[in-house]
Chimera marker file (.cmm) of the C-alpha trace (Angstrom):
<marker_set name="trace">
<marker id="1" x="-7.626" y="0.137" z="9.605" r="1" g="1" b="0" radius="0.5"/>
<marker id="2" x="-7.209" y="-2.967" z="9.766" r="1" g="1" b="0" radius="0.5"/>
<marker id="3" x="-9.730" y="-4.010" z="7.008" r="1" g="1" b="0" radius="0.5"/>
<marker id="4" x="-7.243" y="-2.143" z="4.515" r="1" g="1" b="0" radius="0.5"/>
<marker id="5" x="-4.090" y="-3.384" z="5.946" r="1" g="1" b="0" radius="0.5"/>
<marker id="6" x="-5.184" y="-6.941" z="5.369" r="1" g="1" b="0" radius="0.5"/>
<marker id="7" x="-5.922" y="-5.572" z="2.136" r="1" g="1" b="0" radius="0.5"/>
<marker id="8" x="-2.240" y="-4.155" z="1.033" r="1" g="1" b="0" radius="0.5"/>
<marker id="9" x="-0.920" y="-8.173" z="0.865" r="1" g="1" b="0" radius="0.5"/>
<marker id="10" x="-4.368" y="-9.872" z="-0.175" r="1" g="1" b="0" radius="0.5"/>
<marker id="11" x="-4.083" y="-7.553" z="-2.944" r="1" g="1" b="0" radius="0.5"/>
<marker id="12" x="-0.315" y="-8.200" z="-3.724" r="1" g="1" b="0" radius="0.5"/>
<marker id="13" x="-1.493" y="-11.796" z="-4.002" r="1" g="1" b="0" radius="0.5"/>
<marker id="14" x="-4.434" y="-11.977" z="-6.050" r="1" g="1" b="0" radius="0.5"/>
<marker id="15" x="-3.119" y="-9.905" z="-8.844" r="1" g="1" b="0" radius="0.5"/>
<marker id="16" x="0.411" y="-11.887" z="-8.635" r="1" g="1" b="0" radius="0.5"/>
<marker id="17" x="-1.832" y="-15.079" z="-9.328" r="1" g="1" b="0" radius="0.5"/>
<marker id="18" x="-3.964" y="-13.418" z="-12.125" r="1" g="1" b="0" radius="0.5"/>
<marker id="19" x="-0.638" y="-14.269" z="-14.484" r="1" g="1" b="0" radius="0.5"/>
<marker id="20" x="-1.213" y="-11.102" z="-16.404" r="1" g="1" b="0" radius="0.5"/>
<marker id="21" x="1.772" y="-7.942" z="-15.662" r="1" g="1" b="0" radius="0.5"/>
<marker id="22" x="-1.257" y="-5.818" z="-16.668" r="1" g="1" b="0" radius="0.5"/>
<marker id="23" x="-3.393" y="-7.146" z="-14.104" r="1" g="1" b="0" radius="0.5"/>
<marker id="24" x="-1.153" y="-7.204" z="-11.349" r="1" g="1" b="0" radius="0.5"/>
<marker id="25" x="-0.143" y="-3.838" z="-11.753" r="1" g="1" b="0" radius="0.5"/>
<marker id="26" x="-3.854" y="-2.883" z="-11.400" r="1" g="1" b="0" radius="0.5"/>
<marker id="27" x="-3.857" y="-4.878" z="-8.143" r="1" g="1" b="0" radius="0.5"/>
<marker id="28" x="-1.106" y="-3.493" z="-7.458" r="1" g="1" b="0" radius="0.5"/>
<marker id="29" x="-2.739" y="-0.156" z="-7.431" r="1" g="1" b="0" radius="0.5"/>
<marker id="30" x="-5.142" y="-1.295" z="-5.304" r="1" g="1" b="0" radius="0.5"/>
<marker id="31" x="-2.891" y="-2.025" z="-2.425" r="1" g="1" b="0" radius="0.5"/>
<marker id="32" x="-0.974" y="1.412" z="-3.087" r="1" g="1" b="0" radius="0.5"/>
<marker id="33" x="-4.509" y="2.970" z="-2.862" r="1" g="1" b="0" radius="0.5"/>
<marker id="34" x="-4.859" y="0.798" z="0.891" r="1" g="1" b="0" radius="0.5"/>
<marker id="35" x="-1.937" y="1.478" z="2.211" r="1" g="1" b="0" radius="0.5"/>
<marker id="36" x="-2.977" y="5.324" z="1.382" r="1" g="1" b="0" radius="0.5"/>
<marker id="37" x="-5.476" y="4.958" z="3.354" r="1" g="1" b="0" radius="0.5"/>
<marker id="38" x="-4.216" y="3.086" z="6.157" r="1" g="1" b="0" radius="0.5"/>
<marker id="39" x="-1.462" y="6.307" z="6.150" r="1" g="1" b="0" radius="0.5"/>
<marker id="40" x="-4.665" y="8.752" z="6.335" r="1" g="1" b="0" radius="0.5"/>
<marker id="41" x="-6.069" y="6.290" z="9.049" r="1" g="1" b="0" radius="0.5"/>
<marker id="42" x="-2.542" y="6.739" z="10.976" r="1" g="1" b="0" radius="0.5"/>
<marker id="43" x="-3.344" y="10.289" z="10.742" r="1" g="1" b="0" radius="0.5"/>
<marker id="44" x="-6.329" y="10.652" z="12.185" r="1" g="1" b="0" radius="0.5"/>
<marker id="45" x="-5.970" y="8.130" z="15.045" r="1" g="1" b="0" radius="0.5"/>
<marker id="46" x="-3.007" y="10.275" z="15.954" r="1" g="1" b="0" radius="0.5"/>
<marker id="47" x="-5.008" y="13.528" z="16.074" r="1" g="1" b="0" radius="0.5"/>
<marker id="48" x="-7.494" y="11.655" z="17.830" r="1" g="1" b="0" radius="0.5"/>
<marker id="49" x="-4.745" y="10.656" z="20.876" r="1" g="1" b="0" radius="0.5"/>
<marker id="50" x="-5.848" y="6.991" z="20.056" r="1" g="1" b="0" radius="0.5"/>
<marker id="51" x="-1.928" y="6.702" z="19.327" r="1" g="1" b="0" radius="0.5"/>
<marker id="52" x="1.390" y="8.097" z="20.446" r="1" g="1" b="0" radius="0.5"/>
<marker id="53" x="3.270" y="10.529" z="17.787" r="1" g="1" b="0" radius="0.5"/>
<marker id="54" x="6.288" y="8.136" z="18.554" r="1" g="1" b="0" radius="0.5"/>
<marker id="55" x="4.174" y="5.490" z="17.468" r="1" g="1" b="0" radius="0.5"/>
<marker id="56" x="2.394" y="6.938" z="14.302" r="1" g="1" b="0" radius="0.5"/>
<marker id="57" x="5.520" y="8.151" z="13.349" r="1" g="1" b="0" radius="0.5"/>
<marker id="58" x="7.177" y="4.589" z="13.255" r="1" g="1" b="0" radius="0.5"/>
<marker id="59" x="3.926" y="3.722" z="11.287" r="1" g="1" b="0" radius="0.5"/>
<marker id="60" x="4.003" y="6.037" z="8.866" r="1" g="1" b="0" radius="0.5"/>
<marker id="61" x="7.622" y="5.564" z="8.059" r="1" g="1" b="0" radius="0.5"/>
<marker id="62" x="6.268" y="2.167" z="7.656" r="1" g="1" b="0" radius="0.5"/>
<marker id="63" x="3.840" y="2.906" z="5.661" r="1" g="1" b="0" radius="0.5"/>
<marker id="64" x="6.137" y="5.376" z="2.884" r="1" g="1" b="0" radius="0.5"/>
<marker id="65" x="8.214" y="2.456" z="2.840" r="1" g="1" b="0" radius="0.5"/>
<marker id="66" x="5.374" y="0.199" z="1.432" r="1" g="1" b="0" radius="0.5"/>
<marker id="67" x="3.659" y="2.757" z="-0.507" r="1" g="1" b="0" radius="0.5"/>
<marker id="68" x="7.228" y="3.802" z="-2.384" r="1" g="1" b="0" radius="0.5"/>
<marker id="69" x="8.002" y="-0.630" z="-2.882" r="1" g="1" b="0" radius="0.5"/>
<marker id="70" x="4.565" y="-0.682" z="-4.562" r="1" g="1" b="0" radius="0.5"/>
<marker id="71" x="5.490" y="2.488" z="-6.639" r="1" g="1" b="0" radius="0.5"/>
<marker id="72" x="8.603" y="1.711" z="-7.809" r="1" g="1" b="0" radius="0.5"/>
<marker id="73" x="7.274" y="-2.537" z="-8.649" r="1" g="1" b="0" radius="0.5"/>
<marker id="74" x="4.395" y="-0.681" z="-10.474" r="1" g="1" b="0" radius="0.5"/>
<marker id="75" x="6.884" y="1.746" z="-12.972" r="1" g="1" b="0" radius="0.5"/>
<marker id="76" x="9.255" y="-1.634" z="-12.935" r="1" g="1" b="0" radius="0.5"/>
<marker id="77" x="6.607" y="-4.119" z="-14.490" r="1" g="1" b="0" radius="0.5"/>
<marker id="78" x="4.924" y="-1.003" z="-16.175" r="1" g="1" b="0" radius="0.5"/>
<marker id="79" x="7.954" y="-0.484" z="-18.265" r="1" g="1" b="0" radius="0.5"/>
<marker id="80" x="8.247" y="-4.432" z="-18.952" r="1" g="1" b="0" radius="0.5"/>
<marker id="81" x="5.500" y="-4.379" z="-20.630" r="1" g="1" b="0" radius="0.5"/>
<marker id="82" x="5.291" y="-0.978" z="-21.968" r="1" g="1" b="0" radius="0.5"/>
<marker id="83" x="2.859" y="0.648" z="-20.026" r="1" g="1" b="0" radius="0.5"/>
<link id1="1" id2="2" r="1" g="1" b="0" radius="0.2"/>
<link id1="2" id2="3" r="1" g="1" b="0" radius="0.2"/>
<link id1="3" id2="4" r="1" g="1" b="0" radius="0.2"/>
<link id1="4" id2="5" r="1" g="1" b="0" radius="0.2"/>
<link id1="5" id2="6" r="1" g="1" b="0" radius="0.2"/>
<link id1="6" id2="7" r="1" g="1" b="0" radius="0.2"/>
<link id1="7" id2="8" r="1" g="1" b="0" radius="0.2"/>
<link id1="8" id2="9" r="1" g="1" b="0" radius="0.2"/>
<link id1="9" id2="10" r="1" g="1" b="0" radius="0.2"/>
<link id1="10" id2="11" r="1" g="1" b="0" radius="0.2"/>
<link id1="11" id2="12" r="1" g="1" b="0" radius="0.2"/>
<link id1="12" id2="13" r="1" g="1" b="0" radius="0.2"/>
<link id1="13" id2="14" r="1" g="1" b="0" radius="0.2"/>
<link id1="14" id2="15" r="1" g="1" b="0" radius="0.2"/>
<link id1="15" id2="16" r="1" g="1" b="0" radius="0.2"/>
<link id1="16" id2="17" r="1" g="1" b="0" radius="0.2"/>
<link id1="17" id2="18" r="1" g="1" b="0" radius="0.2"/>
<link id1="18" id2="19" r="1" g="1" b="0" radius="0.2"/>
<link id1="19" id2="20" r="1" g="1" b="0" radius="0.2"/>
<link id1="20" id2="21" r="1" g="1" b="0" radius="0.2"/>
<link id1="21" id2="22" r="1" g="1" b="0" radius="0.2"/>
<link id1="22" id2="23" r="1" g="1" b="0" radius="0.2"/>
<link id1="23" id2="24" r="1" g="1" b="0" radius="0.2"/>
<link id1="24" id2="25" r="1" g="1" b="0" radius="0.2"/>
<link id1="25" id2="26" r="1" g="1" b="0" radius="0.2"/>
<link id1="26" id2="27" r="1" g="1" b="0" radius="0.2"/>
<link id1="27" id2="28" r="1" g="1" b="0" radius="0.2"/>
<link id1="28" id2="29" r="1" g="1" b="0" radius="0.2"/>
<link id1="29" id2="30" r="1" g="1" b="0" radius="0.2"/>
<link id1="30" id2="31" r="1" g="1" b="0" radius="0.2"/>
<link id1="31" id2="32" r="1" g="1" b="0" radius="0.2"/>
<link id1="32" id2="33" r="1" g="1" b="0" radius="0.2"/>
<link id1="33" id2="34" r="1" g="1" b="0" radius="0.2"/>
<link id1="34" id2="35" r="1" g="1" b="0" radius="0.2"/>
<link id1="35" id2="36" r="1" g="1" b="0" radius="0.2"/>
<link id1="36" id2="37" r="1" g="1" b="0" radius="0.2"/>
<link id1="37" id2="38" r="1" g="1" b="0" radius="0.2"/>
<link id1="38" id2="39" r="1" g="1" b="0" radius="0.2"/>
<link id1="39" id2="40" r="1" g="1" b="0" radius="0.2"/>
<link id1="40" id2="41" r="1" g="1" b="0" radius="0.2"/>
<link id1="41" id2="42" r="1" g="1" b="0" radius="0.2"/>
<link id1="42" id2="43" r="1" g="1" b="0" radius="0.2"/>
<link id1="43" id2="44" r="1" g="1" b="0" radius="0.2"/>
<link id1="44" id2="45" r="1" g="1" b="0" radius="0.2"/>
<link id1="45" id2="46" r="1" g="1" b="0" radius="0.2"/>
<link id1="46" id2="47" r="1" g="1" b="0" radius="0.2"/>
<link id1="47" id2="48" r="1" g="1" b="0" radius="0.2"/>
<link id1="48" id2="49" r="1" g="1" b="0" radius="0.2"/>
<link id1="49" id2="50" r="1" g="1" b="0" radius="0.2"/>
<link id1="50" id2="51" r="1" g="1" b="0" radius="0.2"/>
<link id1="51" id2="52" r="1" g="1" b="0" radius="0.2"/>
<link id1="52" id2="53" r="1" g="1" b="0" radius="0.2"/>
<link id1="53" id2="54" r="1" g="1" b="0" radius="0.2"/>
<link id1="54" id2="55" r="1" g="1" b="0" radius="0.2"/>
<link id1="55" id2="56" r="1" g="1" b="0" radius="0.2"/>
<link id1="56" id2="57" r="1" g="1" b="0" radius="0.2"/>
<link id1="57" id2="58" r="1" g="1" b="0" radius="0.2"/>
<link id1="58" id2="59" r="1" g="1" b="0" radius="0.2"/>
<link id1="59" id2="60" r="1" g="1" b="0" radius="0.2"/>
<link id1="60" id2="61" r="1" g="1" b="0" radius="0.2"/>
<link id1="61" id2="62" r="1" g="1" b="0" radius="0.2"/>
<link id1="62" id2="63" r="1" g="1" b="0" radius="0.2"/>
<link id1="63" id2="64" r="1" g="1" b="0" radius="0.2"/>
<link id1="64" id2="65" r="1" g="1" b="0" radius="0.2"/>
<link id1="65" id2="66" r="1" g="1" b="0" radius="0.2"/>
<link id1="66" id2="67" r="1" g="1" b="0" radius="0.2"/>
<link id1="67" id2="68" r="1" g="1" b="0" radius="0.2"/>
<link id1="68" id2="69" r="1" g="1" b="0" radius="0.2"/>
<link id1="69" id2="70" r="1" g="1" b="0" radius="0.2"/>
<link id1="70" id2="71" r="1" g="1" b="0" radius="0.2"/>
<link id1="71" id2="72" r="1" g="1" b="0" radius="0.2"/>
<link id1="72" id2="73" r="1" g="1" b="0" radius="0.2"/>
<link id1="73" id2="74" r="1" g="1" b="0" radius="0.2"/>
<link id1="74" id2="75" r="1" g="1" b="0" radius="0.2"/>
<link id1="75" id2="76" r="1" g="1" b="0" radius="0.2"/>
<link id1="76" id2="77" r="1" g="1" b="0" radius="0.2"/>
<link id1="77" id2="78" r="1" g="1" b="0" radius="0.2"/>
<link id1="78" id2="79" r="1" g="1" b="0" radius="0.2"/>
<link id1="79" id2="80" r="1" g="1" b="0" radius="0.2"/>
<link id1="80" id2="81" r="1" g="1" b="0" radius="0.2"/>
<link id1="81" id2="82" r="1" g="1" b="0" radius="0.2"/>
<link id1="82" id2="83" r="1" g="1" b="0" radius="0.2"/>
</marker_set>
């Protein structure tokens, strides 16, 4: 979990500094596909009892906000460039 989490910004990062829209909305992807997973990850570890339902709750709201920021900066530089 915390392999992909680390992931979601590193991501963000490297395809900011590519200088290509095109590319950073393919890293982009890439951290929407992490953060999936660290939501999936949330899951389980809840099912498991590792973690609280209070406190995968508060993650996952957490994690919808992310995942919906990276959606809507994907359509937003998507449509800047046509795509």
């Amino acid at each position: 979990m915390r392999r992909a989490v680390v992931s979601i910004p590193s991501n963000i990062a490297e395809g900011f500094d590519r200088g290509s829209d095109r590319e950073f909305i393919h890293f982009l992807r890439i951290a929407k596909r992490s953060a999936a997973e660290v939501e999936t990850q949330i899951l389980i570890s809840e099912d498991l009892h590792y973690v609280s339902s209070d406190d995968a709750q508060t993650a996952l709201s957490l994690c919808d906000e992310i995942l919906r920021m990276l959606g809507t900066m994907i359509v937003k530089i998507g449509n800047r460039i046509g795509k």
